[in-house]
C-alpha positions in Angstrom: 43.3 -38.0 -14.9 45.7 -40.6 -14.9 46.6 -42.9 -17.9 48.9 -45.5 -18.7 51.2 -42.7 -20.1 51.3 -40.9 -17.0 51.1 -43.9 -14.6 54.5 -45.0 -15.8 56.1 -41.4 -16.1 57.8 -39.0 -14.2 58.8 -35.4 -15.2 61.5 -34.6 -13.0 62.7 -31.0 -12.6 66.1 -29.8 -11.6 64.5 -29.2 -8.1 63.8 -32.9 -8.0 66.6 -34.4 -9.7 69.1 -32.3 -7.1 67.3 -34.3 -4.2 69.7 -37.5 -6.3 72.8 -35.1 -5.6 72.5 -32.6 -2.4 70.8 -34.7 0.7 67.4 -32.8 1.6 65.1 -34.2 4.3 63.2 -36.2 1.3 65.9 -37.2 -0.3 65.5 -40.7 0.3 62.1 -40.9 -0.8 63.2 -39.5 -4.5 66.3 -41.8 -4.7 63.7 -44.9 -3.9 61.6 -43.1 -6.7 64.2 -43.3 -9.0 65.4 -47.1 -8.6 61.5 -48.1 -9.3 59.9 -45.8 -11.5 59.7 -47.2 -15.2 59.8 -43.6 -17.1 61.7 -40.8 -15.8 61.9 -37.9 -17.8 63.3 -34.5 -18.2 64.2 -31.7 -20.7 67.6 -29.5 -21.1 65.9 -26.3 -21.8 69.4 -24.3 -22.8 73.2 -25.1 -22.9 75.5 -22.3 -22.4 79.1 -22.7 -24.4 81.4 -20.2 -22.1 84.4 -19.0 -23.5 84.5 -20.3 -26.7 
């Protein structure tokens, strides 16, 4: 069911936000997504401190 909420957001996971970074066949269609979509939204779901 869409609503408003959902009509103007977009959870994009690291799958889909590499598509901005590494060139894949749909690439295109994701960096068009991203110029036009109102909402996009994602979550860092750790940090790693290395070495510290």
């Amino acid at each position: 069911m869409k609503t408003v909420a959902t009509e103007r957001m977009s959870y994009w996971d690291t799958s889909t936000l590499g598509k901005l970074y590494l060139p894949e066949t749909d690439s295109a269609d994701f960096v068009q997504k991203a110029v036009v979509e109102a909402d996009i939204v994602t979550f860092r779901i750790a940090s790693m401190n290395y070495g510290a």
